[in-house]
mmCIF file of the N, C-alpha and C atoms, coordinates in Angstrom:
data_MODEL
# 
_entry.id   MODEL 
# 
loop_
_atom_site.group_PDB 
_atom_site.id 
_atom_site.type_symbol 
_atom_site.label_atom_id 
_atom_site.label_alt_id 
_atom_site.label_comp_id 
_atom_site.label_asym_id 
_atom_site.label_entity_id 
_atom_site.label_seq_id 
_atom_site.pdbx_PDB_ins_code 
_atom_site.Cartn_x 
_atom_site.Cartn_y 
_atom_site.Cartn_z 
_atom_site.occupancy 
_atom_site.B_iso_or_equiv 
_atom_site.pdbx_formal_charge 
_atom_site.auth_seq_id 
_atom_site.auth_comp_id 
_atom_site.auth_asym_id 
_atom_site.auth_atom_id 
_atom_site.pdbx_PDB_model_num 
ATOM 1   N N  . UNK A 1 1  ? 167.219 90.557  52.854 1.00 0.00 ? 1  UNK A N  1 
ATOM 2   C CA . UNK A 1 1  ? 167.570 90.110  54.175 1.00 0.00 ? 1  UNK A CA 1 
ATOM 3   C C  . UNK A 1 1  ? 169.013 89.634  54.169 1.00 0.00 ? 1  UNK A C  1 
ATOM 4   N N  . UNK A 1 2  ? 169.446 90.153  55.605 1.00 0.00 ? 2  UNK A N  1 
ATOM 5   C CA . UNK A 1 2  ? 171.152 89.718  55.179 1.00 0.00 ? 2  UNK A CA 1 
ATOM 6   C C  . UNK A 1 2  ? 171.744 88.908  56.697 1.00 0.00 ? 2  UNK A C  1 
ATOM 7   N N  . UNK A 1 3  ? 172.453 88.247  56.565 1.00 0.00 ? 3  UNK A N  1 
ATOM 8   C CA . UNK A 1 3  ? 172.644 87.264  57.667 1.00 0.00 ? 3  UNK A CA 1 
ATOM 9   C C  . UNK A 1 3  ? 174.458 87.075  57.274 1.00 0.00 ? 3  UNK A C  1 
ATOM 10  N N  . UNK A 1 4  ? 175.061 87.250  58.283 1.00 0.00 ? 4  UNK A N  1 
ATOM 11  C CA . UNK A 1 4  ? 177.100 87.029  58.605 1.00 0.00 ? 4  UNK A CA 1 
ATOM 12  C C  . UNK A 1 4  ? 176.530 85.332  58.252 1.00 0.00 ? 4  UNK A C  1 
ATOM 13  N N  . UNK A 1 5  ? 177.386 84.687  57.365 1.00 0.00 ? 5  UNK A N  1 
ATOM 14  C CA . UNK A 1 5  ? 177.644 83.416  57.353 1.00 0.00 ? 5  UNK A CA 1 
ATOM 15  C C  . UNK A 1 5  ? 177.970 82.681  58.413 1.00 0.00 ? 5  UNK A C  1 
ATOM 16  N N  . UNK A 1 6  ? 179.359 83.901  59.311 1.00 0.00 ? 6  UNK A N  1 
ATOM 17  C CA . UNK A 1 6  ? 180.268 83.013  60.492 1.00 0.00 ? 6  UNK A CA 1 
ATOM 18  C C  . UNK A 1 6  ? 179.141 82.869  61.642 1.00 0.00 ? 6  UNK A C  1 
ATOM 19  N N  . UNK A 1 7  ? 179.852 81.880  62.081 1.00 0.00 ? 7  UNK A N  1 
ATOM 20  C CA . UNK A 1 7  ? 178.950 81.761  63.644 1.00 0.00 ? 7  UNK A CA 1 
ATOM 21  C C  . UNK A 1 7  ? 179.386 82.712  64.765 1.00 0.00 ? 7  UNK A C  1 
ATOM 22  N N  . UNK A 1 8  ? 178.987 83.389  65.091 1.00 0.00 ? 8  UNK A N  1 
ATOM 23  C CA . UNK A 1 8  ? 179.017 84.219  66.349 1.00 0.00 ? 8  UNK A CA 1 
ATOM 24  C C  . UNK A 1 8  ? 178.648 83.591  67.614 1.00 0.00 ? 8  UNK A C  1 
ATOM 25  N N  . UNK A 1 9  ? 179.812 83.025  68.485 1.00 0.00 ? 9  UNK A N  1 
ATOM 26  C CA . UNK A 1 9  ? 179.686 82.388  69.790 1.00 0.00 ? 9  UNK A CA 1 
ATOM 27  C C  . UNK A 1 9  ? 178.576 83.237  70.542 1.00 0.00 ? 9  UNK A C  1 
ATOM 28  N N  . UNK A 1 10 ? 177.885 82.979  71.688 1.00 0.00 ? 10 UNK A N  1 
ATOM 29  C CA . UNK A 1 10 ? 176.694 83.857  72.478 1.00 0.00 ? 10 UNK A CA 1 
ATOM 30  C C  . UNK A 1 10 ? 178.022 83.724  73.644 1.00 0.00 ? 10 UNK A C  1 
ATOM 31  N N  . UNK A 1 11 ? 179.271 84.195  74.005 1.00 0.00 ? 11 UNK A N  1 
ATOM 32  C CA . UNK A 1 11 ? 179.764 83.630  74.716 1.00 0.00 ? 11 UNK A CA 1 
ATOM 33  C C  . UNK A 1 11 ? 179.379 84.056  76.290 1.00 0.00 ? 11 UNK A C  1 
ATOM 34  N N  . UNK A 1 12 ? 179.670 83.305  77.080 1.00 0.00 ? 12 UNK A N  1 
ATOM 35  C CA . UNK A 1 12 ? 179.049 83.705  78.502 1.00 0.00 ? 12 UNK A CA 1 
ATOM 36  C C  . UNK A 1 12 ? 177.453 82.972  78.613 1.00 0.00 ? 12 UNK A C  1 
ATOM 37  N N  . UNK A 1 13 ? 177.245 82.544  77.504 1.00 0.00 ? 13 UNK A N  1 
ATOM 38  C CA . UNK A 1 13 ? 175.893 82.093  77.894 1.00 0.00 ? 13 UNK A CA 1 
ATOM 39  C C  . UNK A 1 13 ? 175.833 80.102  77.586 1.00 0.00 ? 13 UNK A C  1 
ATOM 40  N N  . UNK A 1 14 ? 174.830 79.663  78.007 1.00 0.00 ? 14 UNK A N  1 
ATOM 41  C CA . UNK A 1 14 ? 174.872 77.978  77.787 1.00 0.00 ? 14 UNK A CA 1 
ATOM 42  C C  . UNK A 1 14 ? 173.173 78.078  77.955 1.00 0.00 ? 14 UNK A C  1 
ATOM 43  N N  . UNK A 1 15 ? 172.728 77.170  77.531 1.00 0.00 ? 15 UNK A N  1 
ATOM 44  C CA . UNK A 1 15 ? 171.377 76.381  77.214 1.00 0.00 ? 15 UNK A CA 1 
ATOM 45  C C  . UNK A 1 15 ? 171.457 74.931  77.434 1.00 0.00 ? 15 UNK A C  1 
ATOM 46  N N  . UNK A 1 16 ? 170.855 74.448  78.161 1.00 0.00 ? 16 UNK A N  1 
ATOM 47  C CA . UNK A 1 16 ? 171.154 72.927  78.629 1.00 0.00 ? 16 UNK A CA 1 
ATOM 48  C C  . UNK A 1 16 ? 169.963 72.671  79.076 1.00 0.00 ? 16 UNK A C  1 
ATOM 49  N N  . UNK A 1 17 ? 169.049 71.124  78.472 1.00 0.00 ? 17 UNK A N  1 
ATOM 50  C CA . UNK A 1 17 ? 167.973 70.372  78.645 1.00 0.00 ? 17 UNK A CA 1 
ATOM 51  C C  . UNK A 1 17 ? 168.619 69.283  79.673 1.00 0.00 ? 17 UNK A C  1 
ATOM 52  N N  . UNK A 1 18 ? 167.375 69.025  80.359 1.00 0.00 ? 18 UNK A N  1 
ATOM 53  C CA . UNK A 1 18 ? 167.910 67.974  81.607 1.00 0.00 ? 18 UNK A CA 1 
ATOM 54  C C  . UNK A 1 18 ? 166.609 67.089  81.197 1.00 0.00 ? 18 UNK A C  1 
ATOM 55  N N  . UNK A 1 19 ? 167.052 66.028  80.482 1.00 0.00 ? 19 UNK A N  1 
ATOM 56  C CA . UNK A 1 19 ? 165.934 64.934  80.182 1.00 0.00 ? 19 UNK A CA 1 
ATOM 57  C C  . UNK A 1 19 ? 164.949 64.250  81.298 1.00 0.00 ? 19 UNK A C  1 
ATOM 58  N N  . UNK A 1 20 ? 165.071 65.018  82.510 1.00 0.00 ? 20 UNK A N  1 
ATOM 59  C CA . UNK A 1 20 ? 164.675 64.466  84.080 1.00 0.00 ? 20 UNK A CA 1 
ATOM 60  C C  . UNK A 1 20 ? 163.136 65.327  84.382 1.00 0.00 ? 20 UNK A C  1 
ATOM 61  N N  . UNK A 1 21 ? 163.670 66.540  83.445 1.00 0.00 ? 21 UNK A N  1 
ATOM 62  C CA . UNK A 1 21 ? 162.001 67.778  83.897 1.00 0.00 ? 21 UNK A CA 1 
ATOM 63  C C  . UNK A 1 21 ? 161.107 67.313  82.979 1.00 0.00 ? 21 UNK A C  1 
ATOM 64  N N  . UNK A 1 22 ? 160.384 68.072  83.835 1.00 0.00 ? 22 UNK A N  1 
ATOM 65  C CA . UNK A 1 22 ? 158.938 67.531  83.530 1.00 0.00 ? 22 UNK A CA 1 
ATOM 66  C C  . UNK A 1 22 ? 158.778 68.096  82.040 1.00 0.00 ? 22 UNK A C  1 
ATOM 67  N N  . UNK A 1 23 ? 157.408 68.049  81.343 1.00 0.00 ? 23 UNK A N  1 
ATOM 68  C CA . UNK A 1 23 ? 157.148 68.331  79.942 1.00 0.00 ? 23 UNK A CA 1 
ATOM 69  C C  . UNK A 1 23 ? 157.222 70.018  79.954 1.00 0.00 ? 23 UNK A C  1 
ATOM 70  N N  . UNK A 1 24 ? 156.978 70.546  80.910 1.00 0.00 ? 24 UNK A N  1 
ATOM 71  C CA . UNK A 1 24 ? 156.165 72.137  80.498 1.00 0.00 ? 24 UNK A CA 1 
ATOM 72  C C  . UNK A 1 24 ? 157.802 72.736  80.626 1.00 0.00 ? 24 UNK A C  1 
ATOM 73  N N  . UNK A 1 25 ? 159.006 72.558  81.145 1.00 0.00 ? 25 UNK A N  1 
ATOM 74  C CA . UNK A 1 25 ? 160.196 73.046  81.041 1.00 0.00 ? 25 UNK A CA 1 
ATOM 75  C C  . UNK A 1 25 ? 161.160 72.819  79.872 1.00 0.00 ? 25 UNK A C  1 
ATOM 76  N N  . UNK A 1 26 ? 161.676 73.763  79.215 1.00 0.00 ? 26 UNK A N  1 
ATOM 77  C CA . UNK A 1 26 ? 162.396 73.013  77.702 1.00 0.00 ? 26 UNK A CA 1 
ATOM 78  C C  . UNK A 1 26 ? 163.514 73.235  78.127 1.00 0.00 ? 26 UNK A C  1 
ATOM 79  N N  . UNK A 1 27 ? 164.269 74.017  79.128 1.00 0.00 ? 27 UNK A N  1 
ATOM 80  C CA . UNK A 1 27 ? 166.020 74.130  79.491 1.00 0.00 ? 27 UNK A CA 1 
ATOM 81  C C  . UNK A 1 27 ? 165.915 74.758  80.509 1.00 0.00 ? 27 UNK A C  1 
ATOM 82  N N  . UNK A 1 28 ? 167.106 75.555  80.241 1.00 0.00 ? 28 UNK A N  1 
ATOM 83  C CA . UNK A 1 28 ? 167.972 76.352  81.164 1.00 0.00 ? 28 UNK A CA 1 
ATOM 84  C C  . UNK A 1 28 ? 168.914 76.622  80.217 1.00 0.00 ? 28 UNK A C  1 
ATOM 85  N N  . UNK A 1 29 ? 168.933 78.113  80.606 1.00 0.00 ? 29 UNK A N  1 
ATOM 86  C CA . UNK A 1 29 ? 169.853 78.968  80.169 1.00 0.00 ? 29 UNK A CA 1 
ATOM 87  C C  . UNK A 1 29 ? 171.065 80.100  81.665 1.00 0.00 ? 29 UNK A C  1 
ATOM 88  N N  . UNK A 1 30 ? 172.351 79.528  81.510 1.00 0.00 ? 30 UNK A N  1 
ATOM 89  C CA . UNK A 1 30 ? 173.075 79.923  81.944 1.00 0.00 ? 30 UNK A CA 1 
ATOM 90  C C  . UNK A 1 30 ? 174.176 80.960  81.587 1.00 0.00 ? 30 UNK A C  1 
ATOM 91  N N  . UNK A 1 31 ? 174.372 81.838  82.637 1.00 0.00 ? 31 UNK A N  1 
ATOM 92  C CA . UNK A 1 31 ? 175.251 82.787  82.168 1.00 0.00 ? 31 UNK A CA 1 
ATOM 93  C C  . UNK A 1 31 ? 176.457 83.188  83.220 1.00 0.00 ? 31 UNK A C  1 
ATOM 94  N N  . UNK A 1 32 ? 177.342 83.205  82.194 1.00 0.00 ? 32 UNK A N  1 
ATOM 95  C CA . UNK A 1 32 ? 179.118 83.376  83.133 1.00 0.00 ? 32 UNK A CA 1 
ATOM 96  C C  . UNK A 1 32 ? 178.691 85.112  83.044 1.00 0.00 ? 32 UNK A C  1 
ATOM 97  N N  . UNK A 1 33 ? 178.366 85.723  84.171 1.00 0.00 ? 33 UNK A N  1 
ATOM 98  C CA . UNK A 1 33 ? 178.171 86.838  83.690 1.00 0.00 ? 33 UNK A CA 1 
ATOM 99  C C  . UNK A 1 33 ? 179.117 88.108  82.772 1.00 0.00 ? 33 UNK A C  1 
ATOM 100 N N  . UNK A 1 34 ? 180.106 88.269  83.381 1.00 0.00 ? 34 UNK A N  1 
ATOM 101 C CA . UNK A 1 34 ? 180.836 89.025  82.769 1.00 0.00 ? 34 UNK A CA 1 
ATOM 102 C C  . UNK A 1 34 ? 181.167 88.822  81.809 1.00 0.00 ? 34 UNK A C  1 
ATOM 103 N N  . UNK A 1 35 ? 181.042 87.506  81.155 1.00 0.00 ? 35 UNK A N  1 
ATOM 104 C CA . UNK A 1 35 ? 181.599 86.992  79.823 1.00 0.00 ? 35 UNK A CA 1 
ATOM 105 C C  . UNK A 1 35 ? 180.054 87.489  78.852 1.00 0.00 ? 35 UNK A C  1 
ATOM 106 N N  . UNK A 1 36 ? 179.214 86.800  79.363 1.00 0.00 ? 36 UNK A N  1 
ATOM 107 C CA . UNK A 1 36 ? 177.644 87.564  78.607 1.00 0.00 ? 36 UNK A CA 1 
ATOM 108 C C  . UNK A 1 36 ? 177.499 88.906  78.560 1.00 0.00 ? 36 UNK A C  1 
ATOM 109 N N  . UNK A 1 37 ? 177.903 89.962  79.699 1.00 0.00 ? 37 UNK A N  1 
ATOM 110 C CA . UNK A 1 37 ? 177.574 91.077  79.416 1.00 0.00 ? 37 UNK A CA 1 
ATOM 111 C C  . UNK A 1 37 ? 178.237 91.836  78.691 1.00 0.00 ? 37 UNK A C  1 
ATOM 112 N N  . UNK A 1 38 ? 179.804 91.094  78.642 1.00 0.00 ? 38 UNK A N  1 
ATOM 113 C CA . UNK A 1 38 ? 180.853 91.849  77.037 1.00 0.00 ? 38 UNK A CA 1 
ATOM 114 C C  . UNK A 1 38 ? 180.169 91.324  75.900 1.00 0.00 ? 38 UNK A C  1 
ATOM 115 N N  . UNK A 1 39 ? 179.573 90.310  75.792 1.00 0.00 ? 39 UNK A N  1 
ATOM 116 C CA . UNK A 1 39 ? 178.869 89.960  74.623 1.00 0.00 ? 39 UNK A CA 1 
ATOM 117 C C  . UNK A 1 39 ? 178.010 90.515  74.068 1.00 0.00 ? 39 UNK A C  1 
ATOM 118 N N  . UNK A 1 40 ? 177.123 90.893  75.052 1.00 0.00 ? 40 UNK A N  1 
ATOM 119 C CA . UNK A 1 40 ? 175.657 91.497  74.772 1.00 0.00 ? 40 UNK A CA 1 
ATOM 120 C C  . UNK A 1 40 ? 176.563 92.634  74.620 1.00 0.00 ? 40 UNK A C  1 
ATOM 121 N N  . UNK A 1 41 ? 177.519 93.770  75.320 1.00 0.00 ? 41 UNK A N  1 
ATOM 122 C CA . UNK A 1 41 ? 177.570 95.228  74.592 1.00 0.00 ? 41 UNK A CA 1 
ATOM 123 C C  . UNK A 1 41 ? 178.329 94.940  72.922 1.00 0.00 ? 41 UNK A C  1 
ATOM 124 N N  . UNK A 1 42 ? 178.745 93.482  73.025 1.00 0.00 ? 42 UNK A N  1 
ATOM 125 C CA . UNK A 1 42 ? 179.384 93.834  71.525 1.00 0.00 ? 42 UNK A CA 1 
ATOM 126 C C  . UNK A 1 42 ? 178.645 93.981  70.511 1.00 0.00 ? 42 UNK A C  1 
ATOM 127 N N  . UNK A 1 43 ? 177.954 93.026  70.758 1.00 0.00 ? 43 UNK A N  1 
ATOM 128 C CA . UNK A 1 43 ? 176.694 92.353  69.723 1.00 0.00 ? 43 UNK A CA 1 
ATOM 129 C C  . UNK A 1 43 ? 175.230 93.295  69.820 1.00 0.00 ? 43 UNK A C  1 
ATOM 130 N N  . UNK A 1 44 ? 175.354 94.348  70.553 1.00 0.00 ? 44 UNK A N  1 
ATOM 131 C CA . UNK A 1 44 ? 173.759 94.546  70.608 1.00 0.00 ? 44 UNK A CA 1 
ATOM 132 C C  . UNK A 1 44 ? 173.700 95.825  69.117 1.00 0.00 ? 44 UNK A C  1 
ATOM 133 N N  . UNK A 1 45 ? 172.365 95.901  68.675 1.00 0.00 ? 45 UNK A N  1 
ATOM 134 C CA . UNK A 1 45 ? 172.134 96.145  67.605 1.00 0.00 ? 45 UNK A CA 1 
ATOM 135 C C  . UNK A 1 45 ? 171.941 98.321  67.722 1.00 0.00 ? 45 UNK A C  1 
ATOM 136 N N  . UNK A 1 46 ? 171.538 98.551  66.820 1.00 0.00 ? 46 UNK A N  1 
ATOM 137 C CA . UNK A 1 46 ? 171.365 100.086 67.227 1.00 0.00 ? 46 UNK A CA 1 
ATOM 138 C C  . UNK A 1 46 ? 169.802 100.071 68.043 1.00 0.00 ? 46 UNK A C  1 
ATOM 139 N N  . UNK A 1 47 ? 169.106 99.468  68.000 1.00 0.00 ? 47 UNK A N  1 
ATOM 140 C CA . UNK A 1 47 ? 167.906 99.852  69.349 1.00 0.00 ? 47 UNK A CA 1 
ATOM 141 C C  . UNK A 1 47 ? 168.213 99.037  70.479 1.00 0.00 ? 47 UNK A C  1 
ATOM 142 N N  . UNK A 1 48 ? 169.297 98.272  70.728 1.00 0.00 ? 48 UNK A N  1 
ATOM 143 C CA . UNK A 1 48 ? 169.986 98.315  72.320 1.00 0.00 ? 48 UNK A CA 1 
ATOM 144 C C  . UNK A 1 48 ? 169.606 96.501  72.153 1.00 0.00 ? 48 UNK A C  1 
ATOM 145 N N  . UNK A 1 49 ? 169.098 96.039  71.555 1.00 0.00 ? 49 UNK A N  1 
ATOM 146 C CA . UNK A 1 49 ? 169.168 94.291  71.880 1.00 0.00 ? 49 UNK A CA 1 
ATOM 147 C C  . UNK A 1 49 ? 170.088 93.930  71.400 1.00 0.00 ? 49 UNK A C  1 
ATOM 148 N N  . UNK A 1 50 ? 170.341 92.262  71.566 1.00 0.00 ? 50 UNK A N  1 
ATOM 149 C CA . UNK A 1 50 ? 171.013 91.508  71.153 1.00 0.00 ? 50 UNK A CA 1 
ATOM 150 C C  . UNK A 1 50 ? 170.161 90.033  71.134 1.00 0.00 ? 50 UNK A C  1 
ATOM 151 N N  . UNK A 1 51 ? 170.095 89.533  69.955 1.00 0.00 ? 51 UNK A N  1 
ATOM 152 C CA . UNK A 1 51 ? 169.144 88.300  69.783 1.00 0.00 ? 51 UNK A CA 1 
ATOM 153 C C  . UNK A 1 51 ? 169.834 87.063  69.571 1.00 0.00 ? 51 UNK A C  1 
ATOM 154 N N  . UNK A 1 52 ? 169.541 86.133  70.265 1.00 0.00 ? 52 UNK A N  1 
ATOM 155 C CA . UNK A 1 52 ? 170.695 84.775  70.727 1.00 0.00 ? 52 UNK A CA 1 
ATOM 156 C C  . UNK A 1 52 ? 169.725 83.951  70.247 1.00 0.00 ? 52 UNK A C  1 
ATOM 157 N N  . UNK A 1 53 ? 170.145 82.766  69.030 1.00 0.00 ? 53 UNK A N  1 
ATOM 158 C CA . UNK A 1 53 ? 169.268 81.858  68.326 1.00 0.00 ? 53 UNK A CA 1 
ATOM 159 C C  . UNK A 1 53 ? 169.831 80.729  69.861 1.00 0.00 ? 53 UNK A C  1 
ATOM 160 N N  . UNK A 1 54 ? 168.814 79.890  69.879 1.00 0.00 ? 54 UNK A N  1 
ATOM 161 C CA . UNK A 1 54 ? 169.595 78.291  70.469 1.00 0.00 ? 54 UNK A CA 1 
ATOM 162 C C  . UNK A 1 54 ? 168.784 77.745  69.234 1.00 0.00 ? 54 UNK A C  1 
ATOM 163 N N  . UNK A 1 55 ? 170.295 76.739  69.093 1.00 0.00 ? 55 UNK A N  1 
ATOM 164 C CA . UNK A 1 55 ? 170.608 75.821  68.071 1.00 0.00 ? 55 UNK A CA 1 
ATOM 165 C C  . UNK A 1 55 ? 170.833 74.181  68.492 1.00 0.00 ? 55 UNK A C  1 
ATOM 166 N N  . UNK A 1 56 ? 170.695 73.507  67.544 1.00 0.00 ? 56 UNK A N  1 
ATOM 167 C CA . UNK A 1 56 ? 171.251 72.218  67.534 1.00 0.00 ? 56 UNK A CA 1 
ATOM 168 C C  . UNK A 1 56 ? 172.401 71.985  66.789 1.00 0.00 ? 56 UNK A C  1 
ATOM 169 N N  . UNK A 1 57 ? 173.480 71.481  67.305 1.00 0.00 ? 57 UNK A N  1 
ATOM 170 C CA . UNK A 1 57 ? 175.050 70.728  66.398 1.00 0.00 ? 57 UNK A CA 1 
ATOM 171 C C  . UNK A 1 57 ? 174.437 69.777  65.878 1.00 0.00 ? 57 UNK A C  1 
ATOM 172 N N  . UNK A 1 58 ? 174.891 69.582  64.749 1.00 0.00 ? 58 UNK A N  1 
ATOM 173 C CA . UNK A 1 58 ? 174.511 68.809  63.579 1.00 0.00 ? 58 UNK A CA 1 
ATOM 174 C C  . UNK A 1 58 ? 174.922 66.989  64.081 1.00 0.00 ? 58 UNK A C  1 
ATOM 175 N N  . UNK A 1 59 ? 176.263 67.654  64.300 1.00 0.00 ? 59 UNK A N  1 
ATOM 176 C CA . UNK A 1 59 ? 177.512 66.177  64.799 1.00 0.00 ? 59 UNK A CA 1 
ATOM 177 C C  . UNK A 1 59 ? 176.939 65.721  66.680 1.00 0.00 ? 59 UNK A C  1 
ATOM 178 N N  . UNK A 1 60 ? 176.565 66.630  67.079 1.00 0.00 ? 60 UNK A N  1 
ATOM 179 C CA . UNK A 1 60 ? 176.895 66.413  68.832 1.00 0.00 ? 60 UNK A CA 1 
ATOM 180 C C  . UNK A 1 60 ? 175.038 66.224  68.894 1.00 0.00 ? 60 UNK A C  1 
ATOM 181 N N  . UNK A 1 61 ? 174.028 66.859  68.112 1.00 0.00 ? 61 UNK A N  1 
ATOM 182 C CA . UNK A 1 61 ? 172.967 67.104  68.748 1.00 0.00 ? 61 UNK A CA 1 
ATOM 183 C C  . UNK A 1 61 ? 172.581 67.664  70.134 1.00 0.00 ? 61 UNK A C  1 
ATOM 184 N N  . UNK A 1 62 ? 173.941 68.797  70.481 1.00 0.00 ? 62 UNK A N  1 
ATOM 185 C CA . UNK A 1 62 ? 173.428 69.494  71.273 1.00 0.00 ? 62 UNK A CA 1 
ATOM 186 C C  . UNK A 1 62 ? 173.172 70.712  71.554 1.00 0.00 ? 62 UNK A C  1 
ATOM 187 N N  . UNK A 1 63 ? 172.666 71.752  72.188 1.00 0.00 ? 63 UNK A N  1 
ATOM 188 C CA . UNK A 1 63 ? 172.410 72.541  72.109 1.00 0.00 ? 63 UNK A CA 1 
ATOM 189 C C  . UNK A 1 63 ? 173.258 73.448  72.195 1.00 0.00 ? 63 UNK A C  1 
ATOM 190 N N  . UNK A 1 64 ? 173.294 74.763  71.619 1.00 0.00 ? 64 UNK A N  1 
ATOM 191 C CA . UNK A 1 64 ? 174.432 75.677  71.953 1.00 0.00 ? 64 UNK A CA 1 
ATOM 192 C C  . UNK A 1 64 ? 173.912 77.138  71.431 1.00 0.00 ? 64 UNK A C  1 
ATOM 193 N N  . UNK A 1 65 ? 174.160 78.038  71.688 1.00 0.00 ? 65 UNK A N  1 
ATOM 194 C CA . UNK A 1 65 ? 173.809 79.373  71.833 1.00 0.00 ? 65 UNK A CA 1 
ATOM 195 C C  . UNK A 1 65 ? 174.343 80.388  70.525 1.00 0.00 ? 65 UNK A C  1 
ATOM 196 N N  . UNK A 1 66 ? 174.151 80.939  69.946 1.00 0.00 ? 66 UNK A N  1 
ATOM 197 C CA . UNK A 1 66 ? 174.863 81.826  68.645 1.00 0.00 ? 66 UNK A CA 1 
ATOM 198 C C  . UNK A 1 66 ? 174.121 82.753  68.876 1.00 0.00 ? 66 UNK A C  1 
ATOM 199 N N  . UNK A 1 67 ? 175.000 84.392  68.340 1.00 0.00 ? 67 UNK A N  1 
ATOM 200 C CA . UNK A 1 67 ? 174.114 85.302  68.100 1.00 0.00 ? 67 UNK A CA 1 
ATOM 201 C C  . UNK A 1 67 ? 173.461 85.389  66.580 1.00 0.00 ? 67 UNK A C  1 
ATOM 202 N N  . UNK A 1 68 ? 172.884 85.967  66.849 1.00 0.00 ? 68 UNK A N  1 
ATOM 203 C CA . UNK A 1 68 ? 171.516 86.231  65.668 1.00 0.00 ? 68 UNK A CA 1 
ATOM 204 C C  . UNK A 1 68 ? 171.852 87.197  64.707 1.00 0.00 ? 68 UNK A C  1 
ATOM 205 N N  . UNK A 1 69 ? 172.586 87.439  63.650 1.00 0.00 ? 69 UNK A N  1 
ATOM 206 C CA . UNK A 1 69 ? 172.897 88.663  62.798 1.00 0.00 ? 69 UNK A CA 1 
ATOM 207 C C  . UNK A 1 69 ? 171.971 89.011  61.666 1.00 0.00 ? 69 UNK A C  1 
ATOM 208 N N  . UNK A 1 70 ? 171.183 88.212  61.648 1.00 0.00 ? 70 UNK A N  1 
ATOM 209 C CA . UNK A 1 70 ? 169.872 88.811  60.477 1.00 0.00 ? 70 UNK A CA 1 
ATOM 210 C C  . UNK A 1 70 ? 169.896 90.053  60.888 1.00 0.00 ? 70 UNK A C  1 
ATOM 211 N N  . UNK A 1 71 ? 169.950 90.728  59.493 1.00 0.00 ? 71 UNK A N  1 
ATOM 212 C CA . UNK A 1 71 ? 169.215 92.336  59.790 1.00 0.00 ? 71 UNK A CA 1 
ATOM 213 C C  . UNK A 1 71 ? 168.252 92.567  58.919 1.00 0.00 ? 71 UNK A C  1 
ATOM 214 N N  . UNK A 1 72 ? 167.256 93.519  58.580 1.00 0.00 ? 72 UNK A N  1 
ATOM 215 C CA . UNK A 1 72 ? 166.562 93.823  57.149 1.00 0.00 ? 72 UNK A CA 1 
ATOM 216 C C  . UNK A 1 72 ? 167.187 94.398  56.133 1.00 0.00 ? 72 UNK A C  1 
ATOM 217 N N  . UNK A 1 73 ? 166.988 93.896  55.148 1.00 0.00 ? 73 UNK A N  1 
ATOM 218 C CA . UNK A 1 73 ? 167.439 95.005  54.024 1.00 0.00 ? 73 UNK A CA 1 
ATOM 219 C C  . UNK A 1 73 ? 167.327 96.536  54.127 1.00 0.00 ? 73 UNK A C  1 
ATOM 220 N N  . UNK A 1 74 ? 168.109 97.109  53.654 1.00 0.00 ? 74 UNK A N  1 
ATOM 221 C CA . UNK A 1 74 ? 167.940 98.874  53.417 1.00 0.00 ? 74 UNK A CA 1 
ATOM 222 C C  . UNK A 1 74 ? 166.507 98.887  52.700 1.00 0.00 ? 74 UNK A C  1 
ATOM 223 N N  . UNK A 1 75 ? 166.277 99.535  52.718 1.00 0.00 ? 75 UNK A N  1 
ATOM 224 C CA . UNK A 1 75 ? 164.834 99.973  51.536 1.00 0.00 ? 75 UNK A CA 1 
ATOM 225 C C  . UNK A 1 75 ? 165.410 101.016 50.467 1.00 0.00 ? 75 UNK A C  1 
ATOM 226 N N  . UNK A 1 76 ? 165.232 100.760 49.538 1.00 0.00 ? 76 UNK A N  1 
ATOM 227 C CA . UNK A 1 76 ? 166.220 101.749 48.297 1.00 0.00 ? 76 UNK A CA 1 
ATOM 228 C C  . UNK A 1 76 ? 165.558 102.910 48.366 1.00 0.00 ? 76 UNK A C  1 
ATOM 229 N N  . UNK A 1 77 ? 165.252 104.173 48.151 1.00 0.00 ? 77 UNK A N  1 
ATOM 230 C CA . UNK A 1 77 ? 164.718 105.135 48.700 1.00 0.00 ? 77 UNK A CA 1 
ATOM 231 C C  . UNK A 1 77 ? 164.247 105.215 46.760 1.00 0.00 ? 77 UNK A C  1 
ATOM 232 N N  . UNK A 1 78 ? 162.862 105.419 46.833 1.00 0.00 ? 78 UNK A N  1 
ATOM 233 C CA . UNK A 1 78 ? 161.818 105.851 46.037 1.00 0.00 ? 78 UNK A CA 1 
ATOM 234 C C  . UNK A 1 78 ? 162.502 107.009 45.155 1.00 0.00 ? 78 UNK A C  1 
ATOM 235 N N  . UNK A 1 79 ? 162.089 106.729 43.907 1.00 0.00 ? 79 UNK A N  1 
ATOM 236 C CA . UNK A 1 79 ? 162.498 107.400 42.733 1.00 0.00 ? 79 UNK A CA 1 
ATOM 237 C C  . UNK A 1 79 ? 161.513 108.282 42.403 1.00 0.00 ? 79 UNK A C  1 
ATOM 238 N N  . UNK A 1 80 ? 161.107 110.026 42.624 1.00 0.00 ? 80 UNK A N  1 
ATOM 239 C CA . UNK A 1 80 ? 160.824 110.772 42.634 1.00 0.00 ? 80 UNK A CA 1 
ATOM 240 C C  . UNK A 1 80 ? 159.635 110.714 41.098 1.00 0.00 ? 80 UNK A C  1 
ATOM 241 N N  . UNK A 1 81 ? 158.936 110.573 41.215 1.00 0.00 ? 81 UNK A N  1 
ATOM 242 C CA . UNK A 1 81 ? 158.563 110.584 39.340 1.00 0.00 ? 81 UNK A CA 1 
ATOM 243 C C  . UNK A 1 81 ? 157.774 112.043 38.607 1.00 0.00 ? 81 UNK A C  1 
ATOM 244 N N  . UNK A 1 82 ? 157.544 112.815 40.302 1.00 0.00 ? 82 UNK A N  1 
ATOM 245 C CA . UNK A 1 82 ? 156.747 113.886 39.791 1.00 0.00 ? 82 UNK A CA 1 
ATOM 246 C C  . UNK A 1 82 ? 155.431 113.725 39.934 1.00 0.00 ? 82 UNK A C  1 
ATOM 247 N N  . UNK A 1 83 ? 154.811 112.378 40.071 1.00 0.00 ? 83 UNK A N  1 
ATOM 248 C CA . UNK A 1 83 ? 153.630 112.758 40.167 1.00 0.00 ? 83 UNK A CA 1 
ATOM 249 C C  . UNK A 1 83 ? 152.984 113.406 41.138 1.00 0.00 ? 83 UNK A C  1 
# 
């Protein structure tokens, strides 16, 4: 499994809790659109997504948006043995 170290901004997008809603709501997620939709074509993967972790800042405890670069490993392709 392989994951980019750097942080990849989700840019165009925000996640924001309003400590005022009720229990069954966990945020809101906002989007500057044009800024999200250059994002999503940069970032999207070869079957057409793009997967946006929300995170917590370590220092701020607040929420903020990153893209997701986990991919799977290759699979080494099987060594023929003859049988």
């Amino acid at each position: 499994m392989s994951k980019t170290t750097e942080k990849i901004w989700a840019n165009g997008f925000s996640f924001k809790k309003n400590p005022n809603s009720p229990d069954w709501v966990i945020g809101r997620i906002s989007c500057k659109v044009d800024d999200a939709i250059e994002t999503l074509k940069q970032h999207k993967n070869q079957g057409g997504w793009c997967n946006i972790n929300i995170n917590i800042a370590k220092e701020s405890n607040e929420p903020y948006m990153e893209i997701d670069t986990w991919q799977p490993k290759q699979k080494e392709p099987e060594e023929d043995l003859g049988f």
